[in-house]
C-alpha positions as CSV (number, residue, x, y, z in Angstrom):
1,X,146.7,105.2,197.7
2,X,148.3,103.1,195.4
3,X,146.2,100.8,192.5
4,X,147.8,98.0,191.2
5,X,146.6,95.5,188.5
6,X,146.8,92.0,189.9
7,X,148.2,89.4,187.3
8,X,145.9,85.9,188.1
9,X,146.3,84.7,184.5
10,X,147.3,81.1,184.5
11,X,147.7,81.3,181.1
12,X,151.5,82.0,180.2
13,X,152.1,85.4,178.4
14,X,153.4,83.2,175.4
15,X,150.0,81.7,175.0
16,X,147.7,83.6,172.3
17,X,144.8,82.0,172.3
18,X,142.3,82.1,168.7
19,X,139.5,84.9,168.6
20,X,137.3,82.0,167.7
21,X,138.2,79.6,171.2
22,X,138.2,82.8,173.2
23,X,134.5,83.4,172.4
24,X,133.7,79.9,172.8
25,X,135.1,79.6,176.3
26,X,134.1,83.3,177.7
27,X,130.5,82.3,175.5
28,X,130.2,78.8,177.1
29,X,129.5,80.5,180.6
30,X,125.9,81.5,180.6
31,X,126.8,84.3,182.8
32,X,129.3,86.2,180.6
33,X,127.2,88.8,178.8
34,X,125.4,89.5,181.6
35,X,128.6,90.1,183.8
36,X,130.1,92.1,181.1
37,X,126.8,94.1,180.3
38,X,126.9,94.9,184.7
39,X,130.6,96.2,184.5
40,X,129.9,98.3,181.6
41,X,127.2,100.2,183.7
42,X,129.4,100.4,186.5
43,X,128.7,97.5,188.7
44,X,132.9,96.4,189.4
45,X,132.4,95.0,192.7
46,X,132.1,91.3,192.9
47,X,130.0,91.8,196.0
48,X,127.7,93.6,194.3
49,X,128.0,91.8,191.0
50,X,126.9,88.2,192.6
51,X,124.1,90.4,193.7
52,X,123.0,90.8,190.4
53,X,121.2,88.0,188.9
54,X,119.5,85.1,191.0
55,X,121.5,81.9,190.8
56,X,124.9,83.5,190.5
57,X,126.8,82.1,193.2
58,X,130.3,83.7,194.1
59,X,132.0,80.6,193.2
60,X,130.8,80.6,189.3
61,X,131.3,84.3,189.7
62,X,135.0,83.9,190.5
63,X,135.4,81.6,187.5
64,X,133.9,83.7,184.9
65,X,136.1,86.7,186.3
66,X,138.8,84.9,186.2
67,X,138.5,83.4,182.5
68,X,137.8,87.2,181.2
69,X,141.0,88.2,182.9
70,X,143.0,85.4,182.0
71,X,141.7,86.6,177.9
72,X,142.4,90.2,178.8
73,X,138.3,91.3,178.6
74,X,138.4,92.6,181.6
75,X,141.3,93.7,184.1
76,X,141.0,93.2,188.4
77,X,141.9,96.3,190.3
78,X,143.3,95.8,193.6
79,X,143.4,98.7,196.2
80,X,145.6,98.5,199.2
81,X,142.7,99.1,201.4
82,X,141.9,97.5,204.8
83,X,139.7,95.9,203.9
84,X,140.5,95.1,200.5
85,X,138.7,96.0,197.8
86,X,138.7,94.8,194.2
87,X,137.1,96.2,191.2
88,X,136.5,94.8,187.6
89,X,136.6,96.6,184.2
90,X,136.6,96.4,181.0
91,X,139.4,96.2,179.1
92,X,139.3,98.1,175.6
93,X,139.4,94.9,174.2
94,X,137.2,94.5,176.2
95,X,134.8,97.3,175.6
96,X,134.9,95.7,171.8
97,X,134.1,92.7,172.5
98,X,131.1,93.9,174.4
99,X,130.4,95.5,171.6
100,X,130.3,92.4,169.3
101,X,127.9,91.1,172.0
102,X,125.6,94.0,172.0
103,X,125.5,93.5,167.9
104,X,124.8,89.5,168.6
105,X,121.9,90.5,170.5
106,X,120.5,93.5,168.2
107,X,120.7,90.4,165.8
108,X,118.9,88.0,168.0
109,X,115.6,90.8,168.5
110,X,116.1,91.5,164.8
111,X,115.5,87.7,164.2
112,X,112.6,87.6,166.6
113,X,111.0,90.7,165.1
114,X,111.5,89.4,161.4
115,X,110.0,85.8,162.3
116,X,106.8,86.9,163.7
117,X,106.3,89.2,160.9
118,X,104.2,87.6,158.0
119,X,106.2,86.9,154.3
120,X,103.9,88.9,152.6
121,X,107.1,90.6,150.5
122,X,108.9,87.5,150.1
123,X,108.0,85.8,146.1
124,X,105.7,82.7,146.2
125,X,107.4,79.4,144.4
126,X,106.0,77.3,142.2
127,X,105.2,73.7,143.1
């Protein structure tokens, strides 16, 4: 069986997108870190990914796929099967910017935990 890596980028190979507009577009989906955090544990299917969440359709799904390939986060596997099959992964790009996300939301509990603990070490201003 041969695998092959399916290009579907619309984006021309001369165009580099910013770090910064990348994270704003793949960000701008509300479904992003939860895709990515389901291909990191092994979910690759998009059958089974749409399955993941309620209120993911396969449409939306498709998009979201396609944007992360088209900014090289994650890569689509097709296998010459009958039927077909296609799997998602992560890129090691990829894998990094996961990992950016992970540290985003480690931030994000850190936040919640910090503002719901009393100021009793901060100083007290003068008025």
């Amino acid at each position: 069986m041969e695998l092959s890596v399916k290009e579907d980028s619309e984006i021309s190979s001369n165009y580099s997108p910013s770090l910064i507009s990348m994270f704003e577009d793949c960000l701008g989906c509300k479904w992003t870190i939860h895709l990515l955090a389901q291909i990191r544990c092994g979910t690759n299917r998009p059958s089974a990914l749409v399955k993941t969440k309620k209120g993911l359709t396969t449409k939306v799904l498709n998009e979201c796929l396609t944007r992360l390939a088209q900014f090289a986060v994650v890569e689509k596997l097709s296998y010459p099967e009958i039927p077909p099959r296609v799997e998602y992964h992560l890129t090691l790009f990829g894998q990094e910017f996961a990992e950016i996300l992970n540290q985003i939301e480690t931030l994000q509990h850190k936040f919640r935990i910090d503002r719901d603990r009393p100021n009793k070490d901060l100083p007290e201003h003068d008025s």
